[in-house]
C-alpha positions as CSV (number, residue, x, y, z in Angstrom):
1,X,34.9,8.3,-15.2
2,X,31.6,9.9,-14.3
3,X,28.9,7.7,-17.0
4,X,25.9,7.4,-14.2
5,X,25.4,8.5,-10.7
6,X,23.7,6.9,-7.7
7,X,20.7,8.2,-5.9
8,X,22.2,10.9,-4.1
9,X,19.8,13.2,-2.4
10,X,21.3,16.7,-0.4
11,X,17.4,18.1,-0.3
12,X,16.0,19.0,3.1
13,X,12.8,16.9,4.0
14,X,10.0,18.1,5.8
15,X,7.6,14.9,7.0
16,X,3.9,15.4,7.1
17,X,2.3,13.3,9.6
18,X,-0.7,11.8,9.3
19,X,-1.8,12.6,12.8
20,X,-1.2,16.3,11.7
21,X,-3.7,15.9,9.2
22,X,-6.5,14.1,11.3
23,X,-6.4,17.4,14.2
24,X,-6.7,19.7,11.3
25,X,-9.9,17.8,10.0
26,X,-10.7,17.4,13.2
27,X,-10.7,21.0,14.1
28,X,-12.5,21.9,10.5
29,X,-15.1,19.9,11.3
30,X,-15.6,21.2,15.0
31,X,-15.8,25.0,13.3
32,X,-18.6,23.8,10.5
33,X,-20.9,22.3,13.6
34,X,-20.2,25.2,15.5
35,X,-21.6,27.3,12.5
36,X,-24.4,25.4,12.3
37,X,-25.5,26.0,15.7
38,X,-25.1,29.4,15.0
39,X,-27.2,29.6,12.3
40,X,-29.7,27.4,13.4
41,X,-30.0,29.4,17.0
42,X,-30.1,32.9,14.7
43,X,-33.2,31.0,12.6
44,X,-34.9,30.1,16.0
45,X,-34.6,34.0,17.2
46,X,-35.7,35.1,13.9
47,X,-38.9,33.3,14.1
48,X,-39.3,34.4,17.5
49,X,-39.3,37.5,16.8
50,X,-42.0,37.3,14.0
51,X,-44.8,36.5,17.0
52,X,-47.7,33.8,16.7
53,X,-49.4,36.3,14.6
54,X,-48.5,34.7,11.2
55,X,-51.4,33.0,9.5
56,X,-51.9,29.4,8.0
57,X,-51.3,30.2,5.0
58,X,-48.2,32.6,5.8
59,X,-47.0,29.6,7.3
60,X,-47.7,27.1,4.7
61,X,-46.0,29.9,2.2
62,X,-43.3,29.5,4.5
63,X,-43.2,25.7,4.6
64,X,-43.2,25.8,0.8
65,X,-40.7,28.2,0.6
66,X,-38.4,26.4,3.0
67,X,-39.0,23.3,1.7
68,X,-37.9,24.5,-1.9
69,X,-35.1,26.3,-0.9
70,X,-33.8,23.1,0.8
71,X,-34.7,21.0,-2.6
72,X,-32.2,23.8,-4.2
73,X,-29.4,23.0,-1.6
74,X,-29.9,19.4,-1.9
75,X,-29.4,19.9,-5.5
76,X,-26.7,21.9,-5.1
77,X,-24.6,19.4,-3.0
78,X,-25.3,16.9,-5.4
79,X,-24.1,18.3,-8.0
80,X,-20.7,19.5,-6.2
81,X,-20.6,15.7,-5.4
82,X,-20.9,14.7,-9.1
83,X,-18.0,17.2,-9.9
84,X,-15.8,16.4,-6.6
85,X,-16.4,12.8,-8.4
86,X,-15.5,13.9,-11.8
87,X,-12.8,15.3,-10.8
88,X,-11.1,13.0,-8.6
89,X,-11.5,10.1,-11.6
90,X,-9.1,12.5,-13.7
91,X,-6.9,13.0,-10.8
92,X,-3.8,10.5,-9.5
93,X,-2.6,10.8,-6.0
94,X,1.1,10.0,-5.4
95,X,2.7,9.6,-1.6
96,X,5.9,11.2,-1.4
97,X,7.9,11.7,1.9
98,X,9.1,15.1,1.4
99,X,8.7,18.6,-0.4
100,X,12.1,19.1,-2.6
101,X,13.9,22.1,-2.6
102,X,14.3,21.9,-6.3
103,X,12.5,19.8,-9.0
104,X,15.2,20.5,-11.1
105,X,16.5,17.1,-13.4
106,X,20.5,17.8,-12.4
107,X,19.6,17.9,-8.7
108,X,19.3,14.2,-8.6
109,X,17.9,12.6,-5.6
110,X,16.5,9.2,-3.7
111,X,14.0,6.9,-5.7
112,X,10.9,10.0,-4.1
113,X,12.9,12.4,-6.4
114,X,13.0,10.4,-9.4
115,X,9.1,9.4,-8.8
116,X,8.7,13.2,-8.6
117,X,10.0,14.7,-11.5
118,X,9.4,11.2,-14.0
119,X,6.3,13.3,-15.6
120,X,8.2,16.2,-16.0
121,X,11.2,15.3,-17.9
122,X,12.0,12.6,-20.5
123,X,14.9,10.5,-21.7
124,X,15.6,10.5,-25.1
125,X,15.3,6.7,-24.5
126,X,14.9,4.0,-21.5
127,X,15.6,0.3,-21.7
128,X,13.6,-1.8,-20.8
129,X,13.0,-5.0,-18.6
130,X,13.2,-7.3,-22.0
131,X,16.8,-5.6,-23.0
132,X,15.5,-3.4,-25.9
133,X,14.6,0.5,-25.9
134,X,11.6,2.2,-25.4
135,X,11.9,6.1,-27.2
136,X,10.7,8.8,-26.0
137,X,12.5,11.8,-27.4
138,X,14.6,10.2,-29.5
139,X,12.4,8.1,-32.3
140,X,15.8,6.0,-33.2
141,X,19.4,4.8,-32.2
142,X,21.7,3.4,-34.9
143,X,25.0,1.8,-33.7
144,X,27.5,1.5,-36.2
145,X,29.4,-2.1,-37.0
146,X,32.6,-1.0,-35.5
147,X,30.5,0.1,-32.5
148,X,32.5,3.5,-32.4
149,X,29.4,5.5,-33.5
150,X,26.0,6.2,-31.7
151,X,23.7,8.0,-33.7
152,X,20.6,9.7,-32.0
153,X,17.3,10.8,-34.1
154,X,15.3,13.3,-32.5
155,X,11.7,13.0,-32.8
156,X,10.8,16.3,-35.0
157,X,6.7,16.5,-33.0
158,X,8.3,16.5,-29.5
159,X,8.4,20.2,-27.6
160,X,9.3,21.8,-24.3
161,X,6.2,23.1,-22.5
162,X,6.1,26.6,-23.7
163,X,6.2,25.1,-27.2
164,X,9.4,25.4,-28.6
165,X,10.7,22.6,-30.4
166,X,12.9,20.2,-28.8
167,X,16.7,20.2,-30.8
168,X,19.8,19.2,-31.0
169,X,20.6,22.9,-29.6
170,X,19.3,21.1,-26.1
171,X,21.9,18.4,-26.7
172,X,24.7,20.4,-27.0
173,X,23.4,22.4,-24.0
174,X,23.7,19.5,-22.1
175,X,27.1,18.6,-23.5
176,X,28.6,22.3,-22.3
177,X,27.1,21.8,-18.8
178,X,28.7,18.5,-18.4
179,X,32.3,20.0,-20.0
180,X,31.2,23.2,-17.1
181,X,30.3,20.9,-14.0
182,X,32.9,17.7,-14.8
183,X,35.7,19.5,-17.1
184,X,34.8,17.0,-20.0
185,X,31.7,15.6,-21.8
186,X,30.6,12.8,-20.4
187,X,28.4,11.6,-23.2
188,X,31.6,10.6,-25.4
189,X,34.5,9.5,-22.5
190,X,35.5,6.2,-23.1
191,X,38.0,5.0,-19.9
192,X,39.7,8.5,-19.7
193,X,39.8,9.1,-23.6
194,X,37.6,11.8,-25.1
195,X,36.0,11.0,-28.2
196,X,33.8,13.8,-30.5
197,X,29.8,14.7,-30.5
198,X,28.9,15.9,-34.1
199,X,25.4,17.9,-34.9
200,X,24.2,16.3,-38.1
201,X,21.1,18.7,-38.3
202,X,18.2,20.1,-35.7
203,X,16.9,16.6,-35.3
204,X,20.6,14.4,-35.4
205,X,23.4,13.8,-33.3
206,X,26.6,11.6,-33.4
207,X,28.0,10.2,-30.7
208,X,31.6,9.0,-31.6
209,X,33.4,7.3,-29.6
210,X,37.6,6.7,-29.1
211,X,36.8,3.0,-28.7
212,X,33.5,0.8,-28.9
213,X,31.2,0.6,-25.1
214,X,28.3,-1.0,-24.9
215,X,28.1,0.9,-21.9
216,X,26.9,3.9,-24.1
217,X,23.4,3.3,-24.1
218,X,23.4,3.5,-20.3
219,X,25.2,6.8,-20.8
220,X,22.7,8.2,-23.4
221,X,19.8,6.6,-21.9
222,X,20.4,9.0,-18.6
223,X,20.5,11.9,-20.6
224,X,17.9,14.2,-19.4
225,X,17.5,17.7,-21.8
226,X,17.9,20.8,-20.4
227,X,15.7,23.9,-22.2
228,X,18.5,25.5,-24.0
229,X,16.3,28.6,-25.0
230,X,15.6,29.2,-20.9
231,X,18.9,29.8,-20.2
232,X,19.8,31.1,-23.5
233,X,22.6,28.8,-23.8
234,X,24.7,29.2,-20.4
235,X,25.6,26.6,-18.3
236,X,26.2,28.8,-15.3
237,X,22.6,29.7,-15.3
238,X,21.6,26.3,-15.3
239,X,23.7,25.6,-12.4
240,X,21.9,28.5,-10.7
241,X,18.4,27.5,-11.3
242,X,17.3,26.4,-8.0
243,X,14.4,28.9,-7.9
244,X,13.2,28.5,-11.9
245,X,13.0,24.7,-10.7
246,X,10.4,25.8,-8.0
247,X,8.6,28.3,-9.7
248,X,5.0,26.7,-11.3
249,X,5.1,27.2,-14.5
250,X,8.9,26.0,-15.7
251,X,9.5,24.5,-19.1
252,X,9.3,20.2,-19.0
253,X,9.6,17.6,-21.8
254,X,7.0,15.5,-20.4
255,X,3.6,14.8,-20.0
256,X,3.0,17.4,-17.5
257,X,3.6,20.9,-15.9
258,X,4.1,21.9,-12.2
259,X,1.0,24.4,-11.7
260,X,0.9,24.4,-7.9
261,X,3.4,24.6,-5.2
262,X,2.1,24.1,-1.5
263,X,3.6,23.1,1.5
264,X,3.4,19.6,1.7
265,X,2.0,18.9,-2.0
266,X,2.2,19.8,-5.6
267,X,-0.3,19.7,-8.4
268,X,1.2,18.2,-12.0
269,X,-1.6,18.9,-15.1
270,X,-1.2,17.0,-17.9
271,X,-0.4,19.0,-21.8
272,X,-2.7,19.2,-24.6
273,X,0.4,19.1,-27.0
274,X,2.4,16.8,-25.5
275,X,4.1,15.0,-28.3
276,X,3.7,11.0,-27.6
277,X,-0.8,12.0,-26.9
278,X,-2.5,13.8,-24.5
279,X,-2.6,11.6,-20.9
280,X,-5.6,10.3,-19.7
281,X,-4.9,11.3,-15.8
282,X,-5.5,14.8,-16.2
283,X,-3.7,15.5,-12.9
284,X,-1.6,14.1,-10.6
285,X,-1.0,15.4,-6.9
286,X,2.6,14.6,-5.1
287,X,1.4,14.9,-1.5
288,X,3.9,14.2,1.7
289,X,2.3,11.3,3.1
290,X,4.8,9.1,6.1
291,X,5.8,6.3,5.8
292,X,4.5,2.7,7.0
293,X,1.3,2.5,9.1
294,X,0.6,6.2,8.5
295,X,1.2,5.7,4.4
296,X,-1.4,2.4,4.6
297,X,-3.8,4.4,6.5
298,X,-4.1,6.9,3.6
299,X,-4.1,4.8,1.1
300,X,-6.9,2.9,2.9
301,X,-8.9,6.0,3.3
302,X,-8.8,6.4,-0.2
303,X,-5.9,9.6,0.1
304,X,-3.4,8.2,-2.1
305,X,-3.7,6.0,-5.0
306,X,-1.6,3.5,-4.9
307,X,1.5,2.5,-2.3
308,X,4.1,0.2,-2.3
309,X,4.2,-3.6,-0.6
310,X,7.2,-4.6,1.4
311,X,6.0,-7.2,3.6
312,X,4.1,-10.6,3.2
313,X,1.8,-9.9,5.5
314,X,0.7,-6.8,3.3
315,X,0.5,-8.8,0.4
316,X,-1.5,-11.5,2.2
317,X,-3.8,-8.6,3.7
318,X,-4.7,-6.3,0.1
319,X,-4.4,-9.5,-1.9
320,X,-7.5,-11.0,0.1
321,X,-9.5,-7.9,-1.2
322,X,-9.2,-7.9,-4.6
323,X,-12.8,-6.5,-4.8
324,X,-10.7,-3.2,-3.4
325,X,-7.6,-3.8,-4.7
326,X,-5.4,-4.3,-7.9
327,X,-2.0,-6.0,-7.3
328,X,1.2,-5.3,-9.7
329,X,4.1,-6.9,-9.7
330,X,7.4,-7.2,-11.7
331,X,10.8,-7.1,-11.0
332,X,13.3,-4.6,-9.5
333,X,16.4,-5.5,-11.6
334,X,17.9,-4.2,-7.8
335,X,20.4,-5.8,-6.3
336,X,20.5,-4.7,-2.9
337,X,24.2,-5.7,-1.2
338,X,26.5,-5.6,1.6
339,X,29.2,-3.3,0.7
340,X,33.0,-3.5,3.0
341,X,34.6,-0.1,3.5
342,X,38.0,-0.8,2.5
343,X,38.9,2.9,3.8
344,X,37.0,1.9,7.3
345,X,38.1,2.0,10.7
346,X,38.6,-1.8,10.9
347,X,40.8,-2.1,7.9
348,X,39.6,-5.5,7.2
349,X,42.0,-8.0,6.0
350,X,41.4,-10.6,3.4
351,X,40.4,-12.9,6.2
352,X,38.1,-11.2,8.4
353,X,36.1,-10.3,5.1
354,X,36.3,-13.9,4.5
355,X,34.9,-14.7,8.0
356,X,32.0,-12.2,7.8
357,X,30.7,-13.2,4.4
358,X,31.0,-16.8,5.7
359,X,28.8,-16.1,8.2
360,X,26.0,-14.6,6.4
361,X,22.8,-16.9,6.1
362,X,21.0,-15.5,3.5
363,X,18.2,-17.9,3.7
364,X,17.6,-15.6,7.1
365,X,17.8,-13.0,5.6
366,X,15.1,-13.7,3.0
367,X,12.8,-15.1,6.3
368,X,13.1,-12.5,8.6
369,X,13.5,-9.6,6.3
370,X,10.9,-10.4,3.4
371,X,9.0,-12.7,4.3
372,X,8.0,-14.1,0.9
373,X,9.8,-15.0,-2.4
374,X,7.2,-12.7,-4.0
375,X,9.3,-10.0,-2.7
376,X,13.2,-11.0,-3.0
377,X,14.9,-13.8,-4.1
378,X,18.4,-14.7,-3.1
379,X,21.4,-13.0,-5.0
380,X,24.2,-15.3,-6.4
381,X,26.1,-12.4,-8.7
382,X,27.0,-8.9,-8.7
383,X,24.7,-8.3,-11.5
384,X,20.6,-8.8,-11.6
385,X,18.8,-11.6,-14.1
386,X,17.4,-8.8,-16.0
387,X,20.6,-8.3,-17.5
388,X,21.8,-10.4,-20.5
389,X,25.1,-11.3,-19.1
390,X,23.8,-12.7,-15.6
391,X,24.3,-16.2,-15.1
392,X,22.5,-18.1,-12.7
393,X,25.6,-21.0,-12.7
394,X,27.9,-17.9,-10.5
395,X,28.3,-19.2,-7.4
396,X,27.3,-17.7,-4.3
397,X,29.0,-17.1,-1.2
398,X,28.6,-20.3,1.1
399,X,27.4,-20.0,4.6
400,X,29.7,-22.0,7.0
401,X,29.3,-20.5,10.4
402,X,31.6,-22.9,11.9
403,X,34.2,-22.3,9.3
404,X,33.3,-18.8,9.9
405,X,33.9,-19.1,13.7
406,X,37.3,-20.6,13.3
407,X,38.4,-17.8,11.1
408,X,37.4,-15.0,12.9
409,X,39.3,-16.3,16.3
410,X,42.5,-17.0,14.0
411,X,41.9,-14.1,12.2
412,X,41.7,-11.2,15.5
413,X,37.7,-10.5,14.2
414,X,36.7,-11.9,17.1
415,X,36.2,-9.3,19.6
416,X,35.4,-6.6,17.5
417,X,33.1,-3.7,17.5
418,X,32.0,-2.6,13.6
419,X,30.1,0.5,12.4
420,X,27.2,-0.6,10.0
421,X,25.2,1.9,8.2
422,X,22.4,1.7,6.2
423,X,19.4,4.0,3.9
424,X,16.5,3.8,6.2
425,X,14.1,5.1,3.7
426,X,15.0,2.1,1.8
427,X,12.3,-0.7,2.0
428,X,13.4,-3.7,4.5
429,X,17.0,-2.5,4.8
430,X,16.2,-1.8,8.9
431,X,15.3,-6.1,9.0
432,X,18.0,-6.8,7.1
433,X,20.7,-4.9,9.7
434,X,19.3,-6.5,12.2
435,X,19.4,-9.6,11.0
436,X,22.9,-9.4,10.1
437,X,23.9,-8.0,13.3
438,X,22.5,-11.3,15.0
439,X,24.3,-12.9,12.5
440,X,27.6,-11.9,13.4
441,X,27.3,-11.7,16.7
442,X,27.3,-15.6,16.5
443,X,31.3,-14.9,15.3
444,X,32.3,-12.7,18.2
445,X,31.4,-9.3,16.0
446,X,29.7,-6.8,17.8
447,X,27.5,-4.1,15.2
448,X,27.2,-0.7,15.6
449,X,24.0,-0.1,13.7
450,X,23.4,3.5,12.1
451,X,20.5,3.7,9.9
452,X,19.6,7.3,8.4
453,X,17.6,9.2,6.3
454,X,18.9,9.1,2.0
455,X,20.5,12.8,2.6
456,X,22.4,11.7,4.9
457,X,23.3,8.1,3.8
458,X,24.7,8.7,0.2
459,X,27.4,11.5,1.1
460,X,28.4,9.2,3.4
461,X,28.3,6.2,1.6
462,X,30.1,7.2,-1.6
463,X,32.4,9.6,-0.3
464,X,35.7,8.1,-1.9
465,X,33.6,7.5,-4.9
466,X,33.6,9.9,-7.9
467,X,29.7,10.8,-7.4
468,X,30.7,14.2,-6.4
469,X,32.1,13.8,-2.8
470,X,35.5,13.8,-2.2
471,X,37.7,12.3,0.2
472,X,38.0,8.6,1.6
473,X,34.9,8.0,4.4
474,X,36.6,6.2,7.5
475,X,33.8,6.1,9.9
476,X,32.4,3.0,8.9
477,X,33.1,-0.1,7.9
478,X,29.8,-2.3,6.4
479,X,26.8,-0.6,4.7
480,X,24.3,-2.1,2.8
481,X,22.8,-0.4,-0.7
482,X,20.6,-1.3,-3.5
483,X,21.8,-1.4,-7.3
484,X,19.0,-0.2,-9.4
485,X,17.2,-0.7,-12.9
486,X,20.5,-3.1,-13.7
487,X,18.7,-4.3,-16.8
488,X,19.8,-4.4,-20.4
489,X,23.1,-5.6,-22.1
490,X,25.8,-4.1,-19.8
491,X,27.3,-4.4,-16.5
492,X,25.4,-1.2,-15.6
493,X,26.1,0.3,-11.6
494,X,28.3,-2.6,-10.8
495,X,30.8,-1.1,-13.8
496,X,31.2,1.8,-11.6
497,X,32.5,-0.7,-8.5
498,X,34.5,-3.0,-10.6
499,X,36.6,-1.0,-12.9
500,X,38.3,1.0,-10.1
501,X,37.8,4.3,-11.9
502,X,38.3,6.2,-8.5
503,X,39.7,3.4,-5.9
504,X,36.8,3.5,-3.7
505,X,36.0,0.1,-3.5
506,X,39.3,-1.4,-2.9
507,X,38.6,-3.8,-5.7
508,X,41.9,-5.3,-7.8
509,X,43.6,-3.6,-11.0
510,X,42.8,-7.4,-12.7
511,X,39.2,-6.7,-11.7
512,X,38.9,-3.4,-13.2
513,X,40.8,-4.8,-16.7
514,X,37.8,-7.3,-16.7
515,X,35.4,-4.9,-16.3
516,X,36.7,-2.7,-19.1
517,X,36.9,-5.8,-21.1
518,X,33.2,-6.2,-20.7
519,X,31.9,-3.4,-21.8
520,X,34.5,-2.3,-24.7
521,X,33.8,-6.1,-26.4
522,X,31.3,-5.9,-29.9
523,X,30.8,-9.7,-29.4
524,X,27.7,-10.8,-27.1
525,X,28.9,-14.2,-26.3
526,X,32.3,-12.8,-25.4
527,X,31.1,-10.4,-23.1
528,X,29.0,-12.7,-21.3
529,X,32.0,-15.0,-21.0
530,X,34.3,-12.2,-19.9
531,X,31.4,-11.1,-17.5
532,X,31.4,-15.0,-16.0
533,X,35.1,-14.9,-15.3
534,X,34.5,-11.2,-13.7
535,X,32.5,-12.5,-11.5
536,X,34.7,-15.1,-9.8
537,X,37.7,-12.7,-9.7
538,X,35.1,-10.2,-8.2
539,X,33.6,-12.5,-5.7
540,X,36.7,-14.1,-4.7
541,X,37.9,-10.6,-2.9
542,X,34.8,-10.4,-0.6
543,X,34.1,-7.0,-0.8
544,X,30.9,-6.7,-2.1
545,X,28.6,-9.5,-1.0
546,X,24.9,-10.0,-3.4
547,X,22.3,-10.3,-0.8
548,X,18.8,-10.3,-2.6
549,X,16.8,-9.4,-5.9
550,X,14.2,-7.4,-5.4
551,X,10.4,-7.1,-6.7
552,X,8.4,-3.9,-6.8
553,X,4.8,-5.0,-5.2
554,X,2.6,-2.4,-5.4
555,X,-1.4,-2.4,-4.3
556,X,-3.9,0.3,-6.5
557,X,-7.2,1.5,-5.3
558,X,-9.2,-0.7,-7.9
559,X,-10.4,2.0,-10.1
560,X,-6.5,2.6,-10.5
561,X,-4.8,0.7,-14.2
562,X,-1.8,0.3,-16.1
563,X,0.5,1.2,-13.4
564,X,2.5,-1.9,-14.6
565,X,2.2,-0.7,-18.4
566,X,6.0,0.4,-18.7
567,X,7.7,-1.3,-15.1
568,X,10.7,0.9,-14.3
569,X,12.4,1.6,-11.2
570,X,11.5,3.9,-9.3
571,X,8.2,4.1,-11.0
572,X,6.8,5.3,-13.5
573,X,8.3,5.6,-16.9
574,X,5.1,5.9,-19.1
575,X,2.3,7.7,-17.5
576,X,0.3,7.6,-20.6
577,X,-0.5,4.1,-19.7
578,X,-2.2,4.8,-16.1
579,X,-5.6,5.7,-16.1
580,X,-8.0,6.4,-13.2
581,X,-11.7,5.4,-13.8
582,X,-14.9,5.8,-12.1
């Protein structure tokens, strides 16, 4: 069952280095003293050439002229500073760390992608960090008692771009793509059955369902509206639309249009007539900035607007300047985990899992990796506290390293070599390999560390998964991932791992029944018990082992609010909300 995928990016990325962009400005501003001297040599011959004939007052004409002329230029720059100023207060500068191929919303992609097309598209709905919904194209969702029937209420104000009204035609656009690219509608499969999507009117949709899942607002809440009108109705053109998608100018739902395409940046400009108000940033440039040192150097130089914290000395460091600075923080709802292969070249027995997890400190982890509880906590469940089934009495894996020893001797671990892979454009996933590779050393295990680029990672990752690759991956055997924006009422990613859908995960058929269970359930306080006992038969497999939830710490130049209005992973759900003053 396909209901949500991961972060899977296949988009070539093309780094711009910061040291690229210092030898250009270095060489621009070589060329303007170079014209200078030019000019001021042609002045000197030109005055030369007038003789010492000229009289005092020719001169003093002269001085007057001159003197005006430069009062005119001074003028001049000021005023291009005023508007250079003007206009940067109405613009917001993102970092990205590569151009897309696409900015299409069925591409899919890493947390960049996401960032990148978030003012383009929207959701008919997203929840939010406290469990309800916030609407965006929808205005209302009515669940009916039996919970068999999800009915959706478009807004009748909102419009794509071009201004055509947004419909219920786009939602049944959407439902034939799915039912072109999956063989079924994804918006009504409940566990292999197909239920029915009725069109009430233009503004009015029912969702009904072959048996109640509270999983269905995850399902509807990732629905992102394709312009029906654009590709008068065909799938197969959407499937094709690589080139529309990179064209300025294509039809969006959100607050902004794509009106620039450059190599290593593109320019967003906000709508008159969007639906939900007209922004306040009247701009806002994606530019390929690197990563780390190169990414703080920009932001320091004023470049970018805002960048992400991932260490406690950063904190420490733009927390100190608060004259600068503004500091936001709120939490991930990421869990970032250790995942076993059970299709890997080890073949790990129950055992040898049992060693390795034993062996894990994740008080380390959290030292070494993070550096500060402002950052990551430690993880005790396969779910995050921002969902309303967590509960902080699961208990975590214990850390025994001589228990751990004795195992992996009796066990044959002991000895061996293992291939660990990991997203290295994931924040702090590079400490926490190394950590862990320390940490099993002290057992006799010997890592293999591979860290890679998201494009490379995910097809990899999820390749016996049903996220679009096929076949069972047996070229590694640990990898760590992050769960993301697991808030709200449901199991959420972790469904996709537990209720052995596709076997990749090499979780147990009791496990999967639980999971099921879960989510099919109308009554809260069943769920959460049946979520409780899920995580004990989960745990108790050692496949999957919780390492840490995450905050997202970000630093704003201080002109730079509200970028915490609406806190969504990756961010930002509501630009409305950000402004960029003086």
């Amino acid at each position: 069952m396909i209901v949500s995928g991961p972060e899977i990016n296949l988009l070539s990325q093309s780094i711009c280095m910061m040291s690229c962009d210092v030898e250009m400005e270095e060489k621009l501003t070589m060329k303007k003293r170079l014209l200078a001297l030019l000019m001021a040599a042609a002045m000197m011959m030109a005055t030369a050439a007038c003789g010492s004939e000229q009289t005092t007052a020719e001169t003093s004409t002269e001085s007057t002229t001159t003197e005006e002329a430069s009062n005119e230029e001074t003028a001049t720059e000021e005023t291009a500073e005023e508007t250079t100023s003007a206009e940067d207060n109405d613009t917001f500068t993102v970092a990205i760390s590569y151009m897309p191929d696409s900015l299409s919303p069925q591409t899919g992609g890493s947390d960049d992608y996401t960032s990148m097309t978030r003012p383009l598209f929207d959701r008919l709905f997203l929840e939010n960090i406290e469990g309800g919904l916030d609407y965006y194209l929808a205005d209302s969702l009515e669940v009916s008692d039996d919970g068999l029937t999800y009915t959706v209420h478009l807004r009748e104000d909102a419009t794509w771009s071009d201004g055509t009204p947004i419909t219920t035609a786009d939602v049944q656009f959407n439902a034939d793509y799915s039912v072109y690219r999956y063989g079924y509608n994804r918006y009504i499969r409940v566990n292999g059955v197909d239920g029915s999507m009725n069109i009430v009117d233009d503004h009015t949709v029912q969702f009904i369902l072959p048996e109640p899942y509270n999983y269905e607002r995850v399902v509807l809440s990732g629905m992102t509206l394709y312009p029906s009108h654009v590709f008068d109705g065909d799938p197969e053109a959407l499937d094709n639309a690589t080139d529309y998608y990179i064209t300025p100018g294509f039809v969006t739902s959100g607050p902004y249009t794509v009106t620039e395409i450059n190599e290593d940046s593109f320019v967003c400009t906000a709508r008159d007539d969007y639906y939900r108000g007209t922004p306040q940033v009247k701009t806002i440039v994606m530019k390929v900035i690197g990563s780390g040192s190169t990414r703080a150097i920009a932001f320091e130089n004023g470049e970018i607007d805002y960048m992400r914290l991932t260490t406690a000395d950063e904190i420490e460091k733009y927390s100190a300047q608060s004259d600068k600075y503004n500091m936001f923080s709120f939490p991930e709802a990421r869990l970032n985990y250790l995942q076993i292969n059970p299709f890997g070249p080890a073949n790990l027995n129950d055992e040898q899992r049992q060693a390795l997890f034993m062996a894990i400190n994740p008080d380390e982890i959290l030292a070494a990796a993070y550096g500060s509880d402002e950052l990551a906590t430690k993880a005790n469940s396969l779910v995050t506290p921002e969902i309303s089934l967590y509960s902080e009495d699961t208990e975590a894996y214990t850390f025994d390293l001589e228990q751990a020893k004795s195992l992996a001797e009796s066990s044959g671990l002991s000895g061996m070599t293992l291939t660990y892979i990991y997203n290295a454009d994931r924040p702090n996933m590079e400490a926490i390999a190394v950590v862990l590779q320390q940490q099993l050393a002290q057992i006799g295990v010997n890592l293999s560390i591979e860290g890679m680029d998201s494009s490379s990672f995910f097809p990899r990752f999820f390749a016996a998964s049903s996220y679009g690759f096929n076949g069972q991956e047996t070229t590694w055997d640990l990898g760590t991932n992050g769960w993301d924006s697991m808030r709200g009422s449901t199991l959420n990613q972790a469904y996709s791992y537990l209720d052995q859908a596709d076997d990749a995960w090499g979780m147990t058929e009791a496990c999967g029944e639980l999971a099921e269970a879960v989510n099919t359930t109308t009554d809260e306080a069943e769920a959460k018990e049946l979520c409780n006992e899920l995580m004990d038969v989960a745990m108790d497999q050692y496949r999957i082992y919780p390492l840490t939830y995450t905050n997202y710490v970000l630093v704003s130049q201080k002109n730079v609010t509200g970028l915490d209005c609406s806190p969504i992973v990756p961010e930002f759900a509501d630009y409305l909300g950000i402004s960029v003053n003086g």
